[in-house]
N, C-alpha and C positions, 0 to 999 in steps of 0.2 A: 504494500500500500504506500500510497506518497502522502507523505506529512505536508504540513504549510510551509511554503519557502516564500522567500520575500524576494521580488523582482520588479520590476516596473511594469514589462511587459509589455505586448506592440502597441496597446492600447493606452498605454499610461500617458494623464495629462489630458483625456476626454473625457469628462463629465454629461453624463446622459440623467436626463431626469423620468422616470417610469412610472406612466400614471396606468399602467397595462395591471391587467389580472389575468385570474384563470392561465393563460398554458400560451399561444401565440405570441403574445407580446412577452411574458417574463422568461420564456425558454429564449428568446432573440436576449435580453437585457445579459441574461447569466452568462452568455456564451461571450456578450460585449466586457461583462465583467471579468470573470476569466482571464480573460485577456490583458487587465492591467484597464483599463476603464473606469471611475469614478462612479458608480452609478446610486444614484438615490430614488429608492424606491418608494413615490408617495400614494398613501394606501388611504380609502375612501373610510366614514369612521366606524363603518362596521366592518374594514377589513378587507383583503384578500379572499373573495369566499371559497380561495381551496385553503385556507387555513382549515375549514370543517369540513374539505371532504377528507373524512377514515371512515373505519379504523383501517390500518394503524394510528395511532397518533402519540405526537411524544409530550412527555410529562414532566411536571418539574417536582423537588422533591417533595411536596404535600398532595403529589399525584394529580395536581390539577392541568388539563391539558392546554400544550403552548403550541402546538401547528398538528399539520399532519404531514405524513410522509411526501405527499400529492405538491404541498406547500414546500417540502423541503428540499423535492428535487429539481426546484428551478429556480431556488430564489438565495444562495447561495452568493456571498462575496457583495453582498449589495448591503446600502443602510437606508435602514427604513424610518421614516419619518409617518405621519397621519395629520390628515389635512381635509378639512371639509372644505371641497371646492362651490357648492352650492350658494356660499356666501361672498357676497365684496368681499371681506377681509381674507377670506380661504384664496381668493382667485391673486389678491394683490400679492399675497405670499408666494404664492406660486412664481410669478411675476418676476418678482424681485430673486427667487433661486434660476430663472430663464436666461437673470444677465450675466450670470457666470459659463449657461449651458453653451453645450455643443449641439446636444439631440436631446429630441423629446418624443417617446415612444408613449403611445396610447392605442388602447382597441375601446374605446365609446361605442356606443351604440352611432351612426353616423347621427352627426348632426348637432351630436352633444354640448361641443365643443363651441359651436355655431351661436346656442342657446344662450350660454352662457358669456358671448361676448367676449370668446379666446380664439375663434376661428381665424386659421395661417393665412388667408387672403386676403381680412377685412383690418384684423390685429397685429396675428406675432412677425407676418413675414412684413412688415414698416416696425415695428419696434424691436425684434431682433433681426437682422439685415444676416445675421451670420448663421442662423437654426437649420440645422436637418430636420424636420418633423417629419416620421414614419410612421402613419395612420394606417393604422389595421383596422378593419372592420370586415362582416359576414360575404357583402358582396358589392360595397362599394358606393357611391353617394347615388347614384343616378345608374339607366336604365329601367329596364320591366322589372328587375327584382330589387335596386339599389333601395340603400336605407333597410330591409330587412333584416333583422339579429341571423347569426349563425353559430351555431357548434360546430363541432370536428363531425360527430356522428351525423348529423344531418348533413353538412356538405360531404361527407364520403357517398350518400345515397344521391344525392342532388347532382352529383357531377360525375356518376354512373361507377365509381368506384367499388361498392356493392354489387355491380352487375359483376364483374368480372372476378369476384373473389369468393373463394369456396369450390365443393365439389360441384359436379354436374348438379348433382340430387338436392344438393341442401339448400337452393336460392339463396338470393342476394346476400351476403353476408358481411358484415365489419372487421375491418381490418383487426388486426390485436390491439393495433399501437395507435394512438391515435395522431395518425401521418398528417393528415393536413394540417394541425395546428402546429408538430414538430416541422414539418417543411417550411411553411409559415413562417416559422421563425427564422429558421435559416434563411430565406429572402429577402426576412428583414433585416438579416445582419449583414448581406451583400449587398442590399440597397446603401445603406446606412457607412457602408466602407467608401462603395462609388460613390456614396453625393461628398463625403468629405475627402476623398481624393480630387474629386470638381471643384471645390472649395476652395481648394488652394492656388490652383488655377483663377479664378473668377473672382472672388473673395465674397464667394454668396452661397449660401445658404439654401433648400427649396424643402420643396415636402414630397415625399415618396408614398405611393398609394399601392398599401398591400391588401389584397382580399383572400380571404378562406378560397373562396367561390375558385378564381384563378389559377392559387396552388392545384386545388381538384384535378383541373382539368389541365393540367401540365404534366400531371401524375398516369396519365393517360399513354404511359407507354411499355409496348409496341402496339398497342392498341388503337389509339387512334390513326397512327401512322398505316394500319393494317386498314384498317376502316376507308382512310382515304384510297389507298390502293387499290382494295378489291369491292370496296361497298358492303362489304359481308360483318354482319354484328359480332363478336366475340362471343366463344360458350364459358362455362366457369370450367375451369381444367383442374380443378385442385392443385396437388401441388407440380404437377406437369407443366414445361413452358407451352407456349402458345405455337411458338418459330422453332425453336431448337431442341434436338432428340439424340438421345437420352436426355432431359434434365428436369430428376422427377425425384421422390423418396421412395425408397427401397427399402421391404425388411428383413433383416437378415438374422443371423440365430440370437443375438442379444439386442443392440440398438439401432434403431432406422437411420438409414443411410441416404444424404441427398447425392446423385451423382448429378453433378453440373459441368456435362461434355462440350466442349463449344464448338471442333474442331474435326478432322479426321483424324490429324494426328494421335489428339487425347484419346479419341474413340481409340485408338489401335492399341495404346499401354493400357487400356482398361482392362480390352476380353485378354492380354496377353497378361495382366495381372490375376484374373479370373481364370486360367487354363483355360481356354477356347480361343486362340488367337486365330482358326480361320479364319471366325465371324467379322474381320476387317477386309477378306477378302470376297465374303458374298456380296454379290451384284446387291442384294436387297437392302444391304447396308452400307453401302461404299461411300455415301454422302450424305449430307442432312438431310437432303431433299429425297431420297431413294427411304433412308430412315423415316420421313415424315411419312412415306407412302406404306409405310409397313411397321409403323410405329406398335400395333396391339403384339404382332407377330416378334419384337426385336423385346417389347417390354416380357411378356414371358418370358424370353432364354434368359435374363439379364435375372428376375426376380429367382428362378430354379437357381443357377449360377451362382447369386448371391446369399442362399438358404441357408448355408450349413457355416457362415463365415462369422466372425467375432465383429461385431461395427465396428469396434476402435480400431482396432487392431489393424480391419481395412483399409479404414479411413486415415491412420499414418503412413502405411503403404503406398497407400495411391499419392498420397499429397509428396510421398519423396520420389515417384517417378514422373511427376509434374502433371497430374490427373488432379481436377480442381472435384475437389467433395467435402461432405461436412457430415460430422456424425451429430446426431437430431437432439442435440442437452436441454435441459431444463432450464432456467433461467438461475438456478443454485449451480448448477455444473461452470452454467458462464463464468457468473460472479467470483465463485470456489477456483478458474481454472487459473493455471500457473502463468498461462500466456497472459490473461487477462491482466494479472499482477505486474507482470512483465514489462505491459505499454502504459505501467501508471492509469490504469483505464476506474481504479477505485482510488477515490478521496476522503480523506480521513481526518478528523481535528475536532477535537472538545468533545466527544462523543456522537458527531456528527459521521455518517458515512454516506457519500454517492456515488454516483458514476460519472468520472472523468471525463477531459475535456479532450476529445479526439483527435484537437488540430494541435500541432506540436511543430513551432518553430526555435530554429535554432541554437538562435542567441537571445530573444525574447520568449520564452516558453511561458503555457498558460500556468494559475498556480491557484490553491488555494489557500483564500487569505481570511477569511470570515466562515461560518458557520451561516446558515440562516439566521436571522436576526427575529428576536420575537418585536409584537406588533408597537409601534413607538417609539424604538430604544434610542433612537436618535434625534428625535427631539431639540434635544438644546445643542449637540453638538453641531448639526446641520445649521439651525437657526441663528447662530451665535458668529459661524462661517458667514452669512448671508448679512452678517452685522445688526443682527437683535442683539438688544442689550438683554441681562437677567430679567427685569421688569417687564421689558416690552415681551418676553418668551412667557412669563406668569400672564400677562393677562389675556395672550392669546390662549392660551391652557382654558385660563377663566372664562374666557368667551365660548370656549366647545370650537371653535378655528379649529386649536390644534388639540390632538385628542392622545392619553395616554393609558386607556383604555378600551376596547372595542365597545363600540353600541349595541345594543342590543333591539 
């Protein structure tokens, strides 16, 4: 596991302010944090509401609960602050933390922002000339469906993602993971690299328009690209590709086995890993496309073949004669496996544990530096930066502005 190291990071010296919840926007902020990134997470006064999606949830020591896991795996390396934006004085605080900012990440419902007399074309973009603002919302201000709220699960069904996942038999079904909101993020943190790599260039600032909606249907491959080609709709294949054969799960005497053949080549150290190396010289398999035509007939000899073998066992085999497979773990086997420990891919500090940061540069490497923060904790330290005096930080407290415990 990788302890907390102290680094700067590619990010160090940008300051983002996150007024995001739930999963799009704060998987983008963590990833910016990570990074060496500033970011202050300000949280509406009833909170983050993945702080209550558990159980799990973690507990302090009179057992009263401080987050849940849901909340702890995206909100890492950030300090949080709480702010009622509903009010003049919540918005002018706001405000007044903007003229430090570099970005400002938000998923409002569209429009929110508008309401409220913060909108980036009427407001921030003349009074901060220098702001990235990366507005996430379900599907965007305008169109037939803009301004309507979106989830991860509803846009996986909306942008036919569902259509295409699962077995033949089981209809449309949900991803595991909830990919749009994680992809989501990830766009937002490509957006958010280009406009301030344009920034430097131009010395401005713009807003970048991320939708759930979008992500969806970007997610759409080789599917739509198939669709445009032939006209013909997708079936659900399980875990079979759609284009390329072998590349399916296989069971074999202990653990299921994905073989992911891209190649003839690979096809050939396969059946010659499996004792059957004809089988790269039948006409019926000599190419993907021969394979695709005789795919029920090639999956038999392949699943007989593969019966009586150990998955791991195969599965280190094949990967050292350069046949791409994977043996089918649990998500304990991931977390438990040695490689995983290997790539730093677990992060660990104060009793906090997550899943690491996958980008990994050289001389700036990602690090962690915080723990999730419970809800407030930063309060006076943020405010005090922004040039509140003690006084001025009690009477926003007093006022419910700023909040140093959730609402209920």
């Amino acid at each position: 596991m990788i302890s907390s190291t102290e680094n700067g990071g590619a990010l160090a010296g940008v300051r983002v302010i996150d007024l995001s919840r739930v999963l799009g926007g704060p998987s983008c902020t963590q990833v910016l944090a990570d990074h060496g990134a500033d970011v202050i997470k300000v949280e509406p006064p009833g909170g983050d509401e993945t702080r209550e999606r558990g159980p799990p949830f973690e507990t302090d020591d009179d057992g009263d609960k401080v987050s849940s896991s849901y909340f702890n795996g995206v909100n890492r390396n950030k300090r949080c602050i709480a702010l009622n934006l509903t009010t003049d004085q919540g918005r002018e605080v706001l405000f007044r933390l903007l003229e430090t900012a570099d970005v400002l990440v938000e998923n409002f419902k569209a429009g929110t922002l508008e309401k409220w007399g913060m909108g980036y074309e009427d407001v921030l973009k003349g009074r901060f000339a220098r702001l990235v603002h990366c507005r996430i919302t379900g599907f965007g201000v305008d169109g037939p469906l803009g301004g309507y709220p979106g989830y991860d699960a509803a846009l996986q069904a909306i942008t036919g993602l569902f259509s295409i996942n699962g077995a033949p038999d089981s209809g449309p079904t949900r991803f595991g993971t909830p990919v749009v909101d994680l992809v989501t993020g990830l766009n937002s943190v490509i957006g958010i690299c280009m406009a301030l790599i344009e920034r430097e260039r131009s010395g401005l600032g713009q807003q970048i328009d991320i939708t759930l909606y979008d992500t969806g249907v970007s997610l759409l491959f080789p599917h739509g690209s198939n669709w445009f080609m032939s006209g013909k709709l997708p079936v659900r294949t399980g875990n079979a590709h759609t284009n390329v054969i072998p590349y399916d799960l296989f069971p074999t005497r202990t653990q299921p086995l994905f073989l992911a053949i891209g190649n003839n080549g690979q096809f050939r150290r396969l059946v010659e890993v499996l004792g059957k190396p004809e089988l790269a010289d039948d006409p019926r398999y000599a190419s993907n496309g021969d394979r695709s035509h005789h795919r029920d007939e090639l999956t038999a000899e392949l699943t007989a073949l593969l019966a009586d073998w150990d998955g791991e066992e195969l599965n280190q085999k094949l990967l050292e004669c350069g046949v791409p497979s994977g043996s089918a773990h649990n998500v304990a086997e991931v977390l438990e496996h040695p490689h995983t420990h290997h790539r730093n891919m677990i992060y660990e500090k104060d009793g906090y544990q997550g899943i690491g940061a996958p980008v990994k540069l050289s001389r700036t490497p990602p690090s962690l530096r915080t723990r999730p923060m419970p809800f407030g904790s930063d309060n006076e330290s943020v405010l005090a930066e922004a040039g509140y005096s003690e006084a001025e930080i009690e009477a926003l407290i007093g006022a419910g502005t700023v909040l140093t415990q959730r609402a209920t």
